[in-house]
KEVO-520124 format. One line per 8 residues: for each residue y, x, z of C-alpha. Coordinates in nm, 2 decimals, always signed. Layout:
# KEVO-520124
Y/X/Z  ...
***
This chain:
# KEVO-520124
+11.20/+12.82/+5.53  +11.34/+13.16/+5.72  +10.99/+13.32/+5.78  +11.03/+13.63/+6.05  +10.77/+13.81/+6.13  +10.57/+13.79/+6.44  +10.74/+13.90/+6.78  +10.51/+13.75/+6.97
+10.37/+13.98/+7.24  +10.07/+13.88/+7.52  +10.19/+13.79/+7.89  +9.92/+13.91/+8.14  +9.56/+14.00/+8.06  +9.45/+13.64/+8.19  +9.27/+13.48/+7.88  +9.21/+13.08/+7.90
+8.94/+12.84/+7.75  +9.17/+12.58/+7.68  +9.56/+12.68/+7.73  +9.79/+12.41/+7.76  +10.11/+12.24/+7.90  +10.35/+12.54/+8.00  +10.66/+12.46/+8.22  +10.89/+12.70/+8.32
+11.15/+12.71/+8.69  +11.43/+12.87/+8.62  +11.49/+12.81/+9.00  +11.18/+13.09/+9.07  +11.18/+13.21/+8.73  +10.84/+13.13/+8.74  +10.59/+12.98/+8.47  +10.31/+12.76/+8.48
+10.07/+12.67/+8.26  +9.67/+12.52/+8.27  +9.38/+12.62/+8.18  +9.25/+12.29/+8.11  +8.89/+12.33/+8.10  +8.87/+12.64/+8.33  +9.03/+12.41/+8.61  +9.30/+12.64/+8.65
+9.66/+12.62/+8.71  +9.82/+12.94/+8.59  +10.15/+13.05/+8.79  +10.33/+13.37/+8.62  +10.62/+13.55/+8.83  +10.85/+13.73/+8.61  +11.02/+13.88/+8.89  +10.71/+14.07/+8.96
+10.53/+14.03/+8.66  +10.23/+13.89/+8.85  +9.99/+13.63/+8.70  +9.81/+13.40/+8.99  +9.50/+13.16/+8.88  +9.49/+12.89/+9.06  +9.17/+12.70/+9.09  +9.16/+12.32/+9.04
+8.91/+12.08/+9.15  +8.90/+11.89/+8.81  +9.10/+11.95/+8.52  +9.46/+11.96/+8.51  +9.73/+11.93/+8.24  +10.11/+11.86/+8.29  +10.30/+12.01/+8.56  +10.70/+11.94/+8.62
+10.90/+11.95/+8.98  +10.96/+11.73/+9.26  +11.17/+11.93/+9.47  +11.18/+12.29/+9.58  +10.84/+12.26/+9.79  +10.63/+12.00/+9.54  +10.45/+11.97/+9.23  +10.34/+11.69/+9.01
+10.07/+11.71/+8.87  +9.88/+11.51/+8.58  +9.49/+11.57/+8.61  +9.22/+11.38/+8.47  +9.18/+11.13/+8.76  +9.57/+11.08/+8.84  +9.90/+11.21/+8.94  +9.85/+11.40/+9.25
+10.15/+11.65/+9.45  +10.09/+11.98/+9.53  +10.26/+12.20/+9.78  +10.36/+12.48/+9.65  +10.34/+12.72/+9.92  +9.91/+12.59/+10.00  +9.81/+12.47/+9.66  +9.71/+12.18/+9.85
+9.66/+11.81/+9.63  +9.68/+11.44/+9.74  +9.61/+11.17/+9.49  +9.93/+10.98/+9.43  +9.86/+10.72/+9.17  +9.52/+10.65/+8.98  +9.51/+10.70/+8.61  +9.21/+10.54/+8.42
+8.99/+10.52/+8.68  +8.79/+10.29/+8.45  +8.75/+10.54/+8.17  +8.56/+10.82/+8.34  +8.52/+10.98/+7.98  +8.89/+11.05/+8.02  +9.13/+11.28/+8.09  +9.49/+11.41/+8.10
+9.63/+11.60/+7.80  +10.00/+11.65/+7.64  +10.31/+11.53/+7.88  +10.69/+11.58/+7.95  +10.99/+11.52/+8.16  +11.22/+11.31/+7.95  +11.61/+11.38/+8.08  +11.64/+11.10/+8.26
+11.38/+11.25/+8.49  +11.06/+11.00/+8.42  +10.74/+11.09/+8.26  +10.58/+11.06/+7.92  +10.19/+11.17/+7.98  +9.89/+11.12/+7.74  +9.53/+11.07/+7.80  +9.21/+11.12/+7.51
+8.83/+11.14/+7.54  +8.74/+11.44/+7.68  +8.50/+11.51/+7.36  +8.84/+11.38/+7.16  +8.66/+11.06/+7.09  +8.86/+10.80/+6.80  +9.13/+10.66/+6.96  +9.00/+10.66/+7.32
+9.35/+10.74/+7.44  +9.72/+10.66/+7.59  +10.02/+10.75/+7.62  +10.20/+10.61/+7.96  +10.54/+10.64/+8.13  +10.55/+10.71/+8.52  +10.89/+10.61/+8.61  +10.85/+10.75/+8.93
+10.67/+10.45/+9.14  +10.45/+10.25/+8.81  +10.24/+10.40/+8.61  +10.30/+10.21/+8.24  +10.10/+10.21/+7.89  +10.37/+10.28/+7.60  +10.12/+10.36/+7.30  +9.75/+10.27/+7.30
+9.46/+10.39/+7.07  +9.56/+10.75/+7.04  +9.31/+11.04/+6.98  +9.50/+11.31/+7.09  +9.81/+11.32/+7.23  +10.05/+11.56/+7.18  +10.41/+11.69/+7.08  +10.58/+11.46/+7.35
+10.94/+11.55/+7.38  +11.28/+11.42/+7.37  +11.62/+11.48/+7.23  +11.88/+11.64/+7.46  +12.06/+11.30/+7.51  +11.71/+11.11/+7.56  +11.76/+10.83/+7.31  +11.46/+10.96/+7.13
+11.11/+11.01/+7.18  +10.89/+11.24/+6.99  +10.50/+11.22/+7.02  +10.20/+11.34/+6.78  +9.83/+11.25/+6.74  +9.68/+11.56/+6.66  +9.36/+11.39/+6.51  +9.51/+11.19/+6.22
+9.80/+11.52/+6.19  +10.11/+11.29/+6.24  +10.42/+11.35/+6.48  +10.63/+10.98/+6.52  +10.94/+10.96/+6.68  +11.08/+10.66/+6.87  +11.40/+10.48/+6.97  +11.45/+10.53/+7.33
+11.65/+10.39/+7.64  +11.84/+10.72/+7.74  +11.81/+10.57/+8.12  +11.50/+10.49/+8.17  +11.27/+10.69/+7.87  +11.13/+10.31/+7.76  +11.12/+10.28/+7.33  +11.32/+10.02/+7.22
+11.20/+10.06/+6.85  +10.87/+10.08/+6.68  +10.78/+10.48/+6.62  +10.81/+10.60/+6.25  +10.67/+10.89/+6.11  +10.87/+11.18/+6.15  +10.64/+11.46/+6.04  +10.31/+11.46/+5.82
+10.01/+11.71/+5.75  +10.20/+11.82/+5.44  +10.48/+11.99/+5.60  +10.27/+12.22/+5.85  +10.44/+12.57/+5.70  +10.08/+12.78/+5.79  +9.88/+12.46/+5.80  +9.63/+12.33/+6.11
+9.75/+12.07/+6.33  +10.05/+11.98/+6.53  +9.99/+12.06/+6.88  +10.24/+12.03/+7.17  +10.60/+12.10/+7.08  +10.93/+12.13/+7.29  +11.28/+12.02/+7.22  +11.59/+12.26/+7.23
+11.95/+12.22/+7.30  +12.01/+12.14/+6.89  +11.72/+11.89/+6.87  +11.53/+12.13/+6.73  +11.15/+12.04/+6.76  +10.92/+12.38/+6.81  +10.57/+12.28/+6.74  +10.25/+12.52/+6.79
+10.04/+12.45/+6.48  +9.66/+12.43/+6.62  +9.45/+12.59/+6.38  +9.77/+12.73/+6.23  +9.84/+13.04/+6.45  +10.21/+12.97/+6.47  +10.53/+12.75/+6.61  +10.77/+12.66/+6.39
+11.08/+12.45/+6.49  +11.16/+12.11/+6.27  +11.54/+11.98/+6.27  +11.63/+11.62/+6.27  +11.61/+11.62/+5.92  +11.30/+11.73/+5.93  +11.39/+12.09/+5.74  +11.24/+12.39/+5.90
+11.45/+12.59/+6.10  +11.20/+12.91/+6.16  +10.82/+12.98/+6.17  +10.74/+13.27/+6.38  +10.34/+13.36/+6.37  +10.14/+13.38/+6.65  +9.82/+13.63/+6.67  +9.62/+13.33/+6.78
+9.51/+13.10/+6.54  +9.47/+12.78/+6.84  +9.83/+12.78/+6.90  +9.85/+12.48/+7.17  +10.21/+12.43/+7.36  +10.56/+12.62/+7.36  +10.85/+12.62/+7.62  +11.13/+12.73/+7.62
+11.16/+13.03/+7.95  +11.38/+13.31/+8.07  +11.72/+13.27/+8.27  +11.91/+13.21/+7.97  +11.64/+12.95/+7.82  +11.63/+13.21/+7.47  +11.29/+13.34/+7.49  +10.95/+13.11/+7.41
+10.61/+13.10/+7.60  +10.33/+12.97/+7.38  +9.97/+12.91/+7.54  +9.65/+12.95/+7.33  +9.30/+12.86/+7.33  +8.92/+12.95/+7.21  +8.81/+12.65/+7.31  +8.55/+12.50/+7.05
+8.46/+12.86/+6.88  +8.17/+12.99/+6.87  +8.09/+13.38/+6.97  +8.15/+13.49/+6.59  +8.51/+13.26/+6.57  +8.56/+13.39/+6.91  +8.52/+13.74/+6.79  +8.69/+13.70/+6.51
+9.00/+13.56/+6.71  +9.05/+13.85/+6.97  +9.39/+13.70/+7.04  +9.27/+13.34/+7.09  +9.34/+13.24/+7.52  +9.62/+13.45/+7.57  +9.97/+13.34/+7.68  +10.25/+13.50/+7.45
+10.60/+13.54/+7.48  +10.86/+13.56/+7.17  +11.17/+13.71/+7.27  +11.55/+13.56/+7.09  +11.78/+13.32/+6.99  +11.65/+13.02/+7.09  +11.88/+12.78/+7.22  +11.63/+12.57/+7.52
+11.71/+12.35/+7.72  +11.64/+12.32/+8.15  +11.38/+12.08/+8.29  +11.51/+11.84/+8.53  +11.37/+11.72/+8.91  +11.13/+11.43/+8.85  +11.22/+11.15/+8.97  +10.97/+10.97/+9.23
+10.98/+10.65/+9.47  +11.01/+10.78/+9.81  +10.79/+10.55/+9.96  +10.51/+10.74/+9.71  +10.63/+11.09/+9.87  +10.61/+10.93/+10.19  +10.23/+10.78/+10.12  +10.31/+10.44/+10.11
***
């Protein structure tokens, strides 16, 4: 393992309860990011260097693009757009509205544009969860009887599919169909308690350009990226010990932003954890890759 020490430095003075699900538009240069329980949807501009909290009306946790003007978003009732320019949300498509207990949690584009997103308990109850695909009209159960879902991500040529439990500490990965994101294999394990560098548990991760996987390590204060052959590439420390999501940000995709959380402390772990909430930044050499439009049915745009 090639252990550097930490770079990591804090974006903004916002701190959140429950940081999570970072995307980034190198179109704007802007990220976003949630703070899950807080109902807000955090909107950085690097350009200015301003950080905007927007308020939610219930809580929120995957964002990715629709088209210069829209949002979607994956909140704990559905998949709703939002218009950039008002903040303004419509309902598109229902998730779980049978499982009010529920909520959204981990999610990603895969490249062919469709949408891996996870649902748990909101107290993390034992396998209260999903993961589903949204191919952009259906919304689709791929794995049932997940705790909580995390580390969805995809290799650069989408013909596999990453995704953890954080409860049982296990990251699979998944044969995929490159066009339409649907496994066509039964997952194996890909990564185990055992080779967490710092220990904790895996959290979300992001794929770069080399099929590197870059996990944040809740509990463990750090990311550190995986290759294929599961052999660690880096481990860079984060001063945060509830490390929750990376992505990949900047205009040349090289830096890393990595949400945090203090969610589930008490005032003395709190305390103890002045760095736990903040959003960092860890500047060189990775080698990310860009997000691409999602793809959805016009008729859903359109309302009908």
């Amino acid at each position: 393992m090639k252990k550097i020490a930490t770079s990591a430095e804090k974006l903004g003075t916002h701190r959140c309860q429950l940081g999570e699900g970072p995307f980034y538009d190198r179109r704007t240069d802007t990220a976003w990011w949630f703070d899950i329980v807080g109902h807000k949807l955090l909107e950085h501009r690097f350009g200015g260097g301003d950080t905007i909290a927007h308020e939610l009306p219930v809580m929120g946790s995957v964002i990715a693009p629709v088209d210069e003007n829209r949002q979607l978003l994956a909140m704990e009732d559905g998949l709703y757009l939002r218009e950039i320019a008002t903040g303004s949300l419509k309902r598109i498509k229902a998730l779980e509205d049978d499982k009010p207990g529920n909520r959204s949690n981990d999610g990603r584009l895969h490249p062919s544009g469709r949408l891996w997103l996870g649902t748990m308990g909101k107290n993390a109850e034992w396998q209260a969860g999903t993961i589903y695909l949204f191919d952009g009209t259906e919304i689709t159960p791929l794995f049932r009887k997940v705790t909580i879902p995390n580390s969805i991500c995809f290799s650069p040529d989408g013909r596999t599919g990453y995704f953890a439990d954080t409860a049982p500490n296990i990251v699979w990965r998944v044969a995929l169909d490159p066009q339409t994101a649907v496994p066509i294999g039964e997952p194996e394990v890909f990564l185990t308690e055992a080779q967490l560098p710092l220990g904790g548990h895996y959290d979300g991760s992001v794929m770069d350009a080399d099929g590197v996987l870059w996990n944040a390590a809740w509990g463990g204060g750090s990311v550190t990226g995986f290759a294929p052959d599961r052999s660690i590439v880096r481990t860079v420390e984060i001063p945060a010990a509830q490390t929750s999501c990376p992505c990949f940000v900047g205009p040349g995709l090289d830096r890393m932003l990595v949400t945090s959380a203090w969610d589930g402390y008490s005032e003395s772990e709190r305390n103890a954890d002045p760095g736990a909430g903040f959003t960092y930044m860890i500047d060189g050499s990775f080698n990310g890759t860009d997000t691409v439009a999602a793809i959805i049915d016009e008729s859903i745009l359109n309302g009908n």
